[in-house]
C-alpha positions, 0 to 999 in steps of 0.5 A: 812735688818741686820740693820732692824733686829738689830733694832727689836731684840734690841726692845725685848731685851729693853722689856725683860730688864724691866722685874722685875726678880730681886726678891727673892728667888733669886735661882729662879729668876738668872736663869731666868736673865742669860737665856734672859740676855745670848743673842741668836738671838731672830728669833722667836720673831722678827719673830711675829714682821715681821709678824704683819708688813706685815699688820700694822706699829705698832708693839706695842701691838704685844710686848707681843705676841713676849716676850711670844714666846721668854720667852716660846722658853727659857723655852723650851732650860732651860728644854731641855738641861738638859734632853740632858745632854747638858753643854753648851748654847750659849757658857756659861754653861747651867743653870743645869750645872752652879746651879743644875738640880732643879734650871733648873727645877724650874726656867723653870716652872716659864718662862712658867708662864711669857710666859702666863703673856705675852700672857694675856696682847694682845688684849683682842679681839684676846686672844681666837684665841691666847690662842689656837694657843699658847697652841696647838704649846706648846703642841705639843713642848713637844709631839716633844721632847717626841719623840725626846728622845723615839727615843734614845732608838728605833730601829725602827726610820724612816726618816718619823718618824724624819720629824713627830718630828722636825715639833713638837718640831721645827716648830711648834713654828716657825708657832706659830710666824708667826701666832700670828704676822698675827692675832695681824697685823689684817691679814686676815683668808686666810693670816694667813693660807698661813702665818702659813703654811710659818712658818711652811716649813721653820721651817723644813728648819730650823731644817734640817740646824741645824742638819748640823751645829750641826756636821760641824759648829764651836762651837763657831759660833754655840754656842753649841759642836760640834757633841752634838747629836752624842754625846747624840745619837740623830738620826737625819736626817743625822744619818738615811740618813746615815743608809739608804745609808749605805751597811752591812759592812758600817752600822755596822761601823755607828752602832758600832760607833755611839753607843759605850760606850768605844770610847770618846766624840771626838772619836765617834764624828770624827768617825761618821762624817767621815762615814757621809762625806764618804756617802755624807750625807750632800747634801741630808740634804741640798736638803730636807732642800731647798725643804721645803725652796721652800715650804715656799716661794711658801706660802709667794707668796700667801700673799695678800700684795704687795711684797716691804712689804714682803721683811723684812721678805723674807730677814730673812728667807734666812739668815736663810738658809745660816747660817755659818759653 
């Protein structure tokens, strides 16, 4: 699979490079450079390639339905981490941090318009399928992080209310991935519901697995600080387990912490976390995050190709689900 893998990732990376981002000016233009030349792991992308081979071996006039999720996805970090305030992405600086919040304003809405360029050249056939899955899934990113950063300022987050988020801002673009690669491969009405409903459970396992890493993973491994949605004070699915287990003396403390404006990034950071280890928060993330693992499973079952063609795919979604801390 890793060997697979690299080699589809390394075909976007190849397509990605002869992009002519060399042009002038060049404060909108580096910025873009930086972002695809930072690296990443290009899951989504690779994903639309995955998808399609489960029902054609040529993965060619799929490249530009992959390029668009990943120049989108990109976009999508660009404009997010300056809205999270987040210095870091993929261990270098974030393009607000390294030029200005305008560049990455900027330079952003122009990777939206590459992301469509991308898209325009599919076959021509499938654009009126494409083209509306596309705009609901980049619609729905951004009613996802609308509420991801309503959710700062209110009271009244619920677990439901979080799940309704991630499955916006996160998975829709997973299930985006999946589908794109199904109705390019030539997939069939049913497969490409049972394929968009796979991308989307295990987006949400995704996302939950993140929100883990995001407290406990190295920040190295991680390639972002570690704590950074405490920090930014994101209610996560960790943070609204931990205030539901949590009796009064327990929930003052994660109240008093989590929202303090005298305790230091590094201070607020370990003390949160140690009321997370203290109420075990950790295995009841992990068990939501394998029930939506299973869901994604159950959906891929349903496929109508023979299981030896779905087993790149299956490989994948399982790395996922066991990425290092």
């Amino acid at each position: 699979m890793a060997s697979d893998f690299n080699i589809l990732k390394q075909r976007i990376d190849e397509e990605l490079a002869r992009q002519d981002l060399a042009g002038q000016p060049a404060g909108l233009y580096d910025p873009i450079r930086y972002t695809l030349d930072a690296g990443g792991k290009r899951m989504r992308s690779v994903l639309v390639l995955l998808a399609s081979r489960l029902f054609t071996d040529d993965v060619e006039p799929v490249l530009p339905a992959a390029l668009a999720v990943e120049v989108f996805h990109n976009f999508t970090l660009v404009h997010d981490d300056l809205m999270d305030q987040a210095p870091i992405r993929r261990n270098q600086p974030s393009v607000f941090s390294k030029w200005s919040p305008n560049h990455a304003i900027l330079s952003g809405d122009a990777m939206l318009v590459q992301a469509y360029s991308h898209l325009a050249q599919c076959d021509s056939s499938h654009l009126p399928h494409i083209l509306k899955t596309f705009n609901k899934a980049a619609l729905a990113v951004c009613e996802g992080q609308q509420m991801d950063m309503d959710f700062e300022s209110s009271q009244e987050v619920g677990v439901g209310d979080y799940l309704k988020m991630i499955e916006l801002k996160t998975a829709s673009l997973i299930q985006l991935s999946m589908e794109l690669g199904a109705v390019l491969g030539g997939a069939s009405t049913e497969d490409i519901g049972a394929l968009s409903r796979f991308g989307n459970h295990l987006g949400m396992a995704f996302q939950l697995q993140d929100d883990i890493l995001d407290v406990y993973a190295n920040t190295e491994k991680f390639g972002k600080k570690q704590g950074g949605d405490i920090v930014a004070g994101k209610k996560t699915y960790l943070y609204l387990i931990a205030d539901q287990l949590s009796n009064n003396g327990m929930q003052s403390k994660l109240h008093t912490a989590f929202f303090s404006k005298e305790l230091t990034d590094d201070q607020k950071i370990d003390e949160v976390t140690q009321i997370y280890n203290e109420l075990k928060v950790v295995s009841q993330a992990e068990q939501k995050m394998q029930e939506y693992y299973d869901k994604a499973l159950s959906c891929m079952e349903k496929i109508s190709v023979n299981n030896e063609k779905k087993q790149d795919l299956l490989l994948l979604a399982d790395r996922l689900m066991v990425r290092d801390r």
